[in-house]
N, C-alpha and C positions, 0 to 999 in steps of 0.2 A: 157390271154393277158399278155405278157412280159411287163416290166419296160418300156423298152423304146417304145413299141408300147402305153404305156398309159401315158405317158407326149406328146406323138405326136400328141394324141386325143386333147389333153386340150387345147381349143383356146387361140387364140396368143402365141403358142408355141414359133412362129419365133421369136420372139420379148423378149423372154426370155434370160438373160443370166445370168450367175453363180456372184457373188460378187466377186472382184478381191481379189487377198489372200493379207492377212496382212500384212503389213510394216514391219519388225523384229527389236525390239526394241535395237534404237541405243546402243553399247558398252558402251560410254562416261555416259549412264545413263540417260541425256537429253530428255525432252517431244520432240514426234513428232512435228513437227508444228514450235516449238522454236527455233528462231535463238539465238546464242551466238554470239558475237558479241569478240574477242579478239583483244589486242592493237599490233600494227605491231610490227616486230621483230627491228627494226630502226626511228619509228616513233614515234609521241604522245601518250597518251592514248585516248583513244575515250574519249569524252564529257559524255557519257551516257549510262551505260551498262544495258541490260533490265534485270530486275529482278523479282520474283515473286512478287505479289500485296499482301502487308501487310493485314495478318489475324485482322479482326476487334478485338476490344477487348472484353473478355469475360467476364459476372458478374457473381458473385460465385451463382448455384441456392440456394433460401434459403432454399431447403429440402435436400441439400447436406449440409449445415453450419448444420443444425437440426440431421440430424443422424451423424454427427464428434460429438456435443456436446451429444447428446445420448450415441453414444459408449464409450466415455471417460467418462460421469459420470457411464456407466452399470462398465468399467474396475477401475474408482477407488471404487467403492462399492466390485467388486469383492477383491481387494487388501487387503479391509478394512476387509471384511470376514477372508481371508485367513492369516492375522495380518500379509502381507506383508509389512509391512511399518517400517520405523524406528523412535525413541523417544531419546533423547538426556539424561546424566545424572537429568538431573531438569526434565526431562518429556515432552520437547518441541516436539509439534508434527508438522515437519514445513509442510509436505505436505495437512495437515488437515487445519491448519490457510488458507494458501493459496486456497485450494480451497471451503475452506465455511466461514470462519470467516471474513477475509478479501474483501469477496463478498459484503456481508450481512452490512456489517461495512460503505462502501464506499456510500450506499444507502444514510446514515445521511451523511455522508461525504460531496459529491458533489451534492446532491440533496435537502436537508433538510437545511445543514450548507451552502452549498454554499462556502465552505471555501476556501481559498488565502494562498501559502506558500511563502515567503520571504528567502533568504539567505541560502536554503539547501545548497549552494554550502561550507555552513562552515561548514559543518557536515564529515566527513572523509572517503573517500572513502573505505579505507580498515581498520583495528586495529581496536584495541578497543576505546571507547570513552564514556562519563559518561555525558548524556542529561539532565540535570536540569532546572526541568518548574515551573510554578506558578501551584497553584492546585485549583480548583473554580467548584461551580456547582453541589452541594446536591450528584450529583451521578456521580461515576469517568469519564465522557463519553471523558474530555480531552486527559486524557491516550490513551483512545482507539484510538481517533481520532489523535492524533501524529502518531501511531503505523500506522495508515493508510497514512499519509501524510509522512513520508518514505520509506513506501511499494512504495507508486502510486509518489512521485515526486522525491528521492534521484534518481542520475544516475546509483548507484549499486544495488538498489532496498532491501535495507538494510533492515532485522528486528531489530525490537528492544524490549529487553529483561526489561520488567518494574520491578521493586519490589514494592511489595502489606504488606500491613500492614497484621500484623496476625490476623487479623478478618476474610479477604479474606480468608485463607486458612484453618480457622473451619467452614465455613460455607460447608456441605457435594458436594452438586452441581459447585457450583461457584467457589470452591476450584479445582475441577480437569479440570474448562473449564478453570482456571487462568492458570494452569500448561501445560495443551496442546497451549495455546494460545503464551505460554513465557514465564509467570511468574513466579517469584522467591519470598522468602521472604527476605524483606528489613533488611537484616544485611550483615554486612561488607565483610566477608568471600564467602560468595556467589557472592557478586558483585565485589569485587577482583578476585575469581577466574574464572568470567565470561571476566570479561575484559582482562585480562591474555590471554584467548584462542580467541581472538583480535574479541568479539561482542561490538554491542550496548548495553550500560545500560541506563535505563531512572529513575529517581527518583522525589520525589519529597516533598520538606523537609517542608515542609506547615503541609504536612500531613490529619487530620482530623479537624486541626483548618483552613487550606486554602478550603475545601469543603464543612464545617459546617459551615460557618459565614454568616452572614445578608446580604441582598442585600444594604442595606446601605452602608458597608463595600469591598463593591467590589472591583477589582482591587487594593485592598490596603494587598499589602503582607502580613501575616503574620511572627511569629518568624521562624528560620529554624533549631530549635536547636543546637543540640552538633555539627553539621556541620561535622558527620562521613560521609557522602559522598566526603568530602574534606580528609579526612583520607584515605579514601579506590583510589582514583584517585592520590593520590603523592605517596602510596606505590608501585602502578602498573605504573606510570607515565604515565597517560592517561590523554591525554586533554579531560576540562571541555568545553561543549558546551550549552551557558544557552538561554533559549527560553521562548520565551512568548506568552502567548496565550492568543486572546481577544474573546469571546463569550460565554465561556461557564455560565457567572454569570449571563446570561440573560434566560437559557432554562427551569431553577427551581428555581425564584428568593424568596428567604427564608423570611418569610415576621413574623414568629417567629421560637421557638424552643421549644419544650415541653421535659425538659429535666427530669420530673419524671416519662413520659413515659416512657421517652428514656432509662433510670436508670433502670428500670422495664423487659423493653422488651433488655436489655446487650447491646445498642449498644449506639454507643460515642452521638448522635443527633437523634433529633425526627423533620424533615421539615414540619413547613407548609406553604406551598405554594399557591401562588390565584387559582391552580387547584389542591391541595394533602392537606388534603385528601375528599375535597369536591366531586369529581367526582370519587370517585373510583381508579379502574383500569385508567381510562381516564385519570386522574392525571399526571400518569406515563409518557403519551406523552410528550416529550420535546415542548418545545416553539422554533419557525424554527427561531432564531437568525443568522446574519451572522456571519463567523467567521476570523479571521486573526489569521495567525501563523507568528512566526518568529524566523530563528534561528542565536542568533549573532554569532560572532566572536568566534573562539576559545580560552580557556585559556590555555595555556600550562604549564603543570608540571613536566617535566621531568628532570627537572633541580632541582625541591625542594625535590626528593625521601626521601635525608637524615630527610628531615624537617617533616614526615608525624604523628610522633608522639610531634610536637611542639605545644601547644597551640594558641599562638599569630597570629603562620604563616595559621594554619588549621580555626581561626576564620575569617583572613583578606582574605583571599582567599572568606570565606563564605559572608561575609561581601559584597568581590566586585561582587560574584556570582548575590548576592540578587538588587543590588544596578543598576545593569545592565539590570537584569529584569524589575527593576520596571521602570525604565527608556525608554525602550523601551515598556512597555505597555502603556505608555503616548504617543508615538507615534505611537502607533497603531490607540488607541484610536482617535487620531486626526485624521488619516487615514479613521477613518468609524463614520461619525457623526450622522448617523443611527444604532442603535444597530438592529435594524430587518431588514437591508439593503431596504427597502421601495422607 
């Protein structure tokens, strides 16, 4: 049987017919079907020209957010193997702060502290500049948490470079996360030639008497000594930006000090605290205080260069630093009349 003798067989042949051939798809590119609708060569524009119906919007699947954040921690591990990275003379390791310190850090940050920054806008957008805080709080957590409230609120997303007393930097551990982290040690030279190459310095001239004091004595400054941070900011003429912090005297409030432990075990204070060293390790947890930061005005020095090695002018300088702080942490303080924001 031939072809066409066996389609003839098949009933309702007659009634069959072939599909008409395809349309050839217009030149202009244009869906079949679609009118375009163009404005006369002399007349108005049409009122309404049809156009394709807006793609809804799309949410990101969370197992595509889940493997970007996979593959960027597998490629900086690989980096980190491969000592692809780079470290600054001091040893600053900025890609390693950013993506683990700075993580880690922001948890007390905005979840524990709850914290409020005020006035970044006095902080500088570019150059250098020399941050001076109050210091409180058995254990430096202030520092840390500045360091984080210019990462996460300045508009340039600025680090800032702290100097740590030389205890920080014998101790084996804590000394090289100081140094990946930013830290320097708190003498002149370093923070001159920090500022010089136009970073943030943070200081803080309290020192071990503004973190070691009584909770009775809280918010109540201490001395700021020889006032060399006011020496090293008029040789390099970097404005002073002084800041005040209210929360940290609440998270380990010192309730004595055992200082022939302290004598014993080489370090400047021995806290104790209503949970250290009763509980342990548990101790250690901060107590979730609220916190307020703020950064005032700037003082400008670049006008006193010649005067950096003057007494009078490098104490009154020190003098208005300190005097502005304390002042501003009285209006903090009235700002939060709750120390555990409740």
């Amino acid at each position: 049987m031939t072809q066409d003798e066996y389609h003839a067989a098949l009933p309702g042949h007659a009634d069959f017919e072939l599909p008409a051939a395809r349309a050839p798809k217009p030149l202009n590119g244009n869906r079949p079907g679609r009118r375009r609708v163009l404005p006369a060569a002399n007349g108005p524009a049409p009122a309404q020209v049809e156009a394709a119906a807006p793609e809804p919007d799309r949410q990101r699947d969370p197992v595509d957010v889940w493997d970007q954040r996979v593959a960027a921690g597998l490629a900086f591990l690989r980096r980190r193997l491969a000592g692809a990275y780079e470290v600054d003379e001091f040893g600053f390791d900025a890609e390693l702060t950013d993506a683990v310190f700075q993580p880690m850090l922001k948890v007390l940050y905005r979840d524990w502290f709850r914290t409020e920054v005020f006035g970044v806008e006095n902080v500088p957008d570019t150059g250098g500049g020399l941050i001076v805080g109050n210091h409180s709080g058995t254990v430096a957590l202030d520092a840390l948490m500045l360091t984080v409230a210019l990462r996460d609120q300045h508009p340039s997303d600025r680090h800032l470079r702290l100097l740590g007393a030389d205890l920080v930097f014998r101790l084996p551990v804590l000394s090289e996360l100081a140094r990946k982290s930013g830290a320097t040690v708190a003498c002149n030279p370093d923070a001159e030639r920090l500022m010089s190459e136009g970073e943030l310095v943070g200081v803080f001239p309290e020192g071990f008497k503004g973190i070691g004091k009584r909770f009775s004595d809280r918010y109540k400054l201490q001395r700021f000594g020889r006032g060399g941070f006011v020496s090293a900011a008029l040789r390099t003429g970097t404005p002073i930006v002084p800041v005040a912090i209210v929360g940290a005297e609440e998270i380990y409030p010192i309730l004595a000090d055992l200082k022939p432990l302290a004598r014993l075990l080489g370090m400047p204070y021995f806290p104790v605290t209503p949970t250290f060293p009763w509980l342990g390790p548990l101790g250690l947890v901060p107590l979730p205080s609220k916190w307020l930061i703020e950064f005032c005005p700037p003082i400008p020095t670049a006008h006193l260069t010649e005067y950096a090695d003057d007494p009078m002018v490098v104490y009154n300088l020190a003098d208005q630093v300190r005097e502005t702080i304390q002042a501003t942490l009285h209006t903090l303080l009235e700002k939060r009349p709750d120390p555990f924001g409740l």
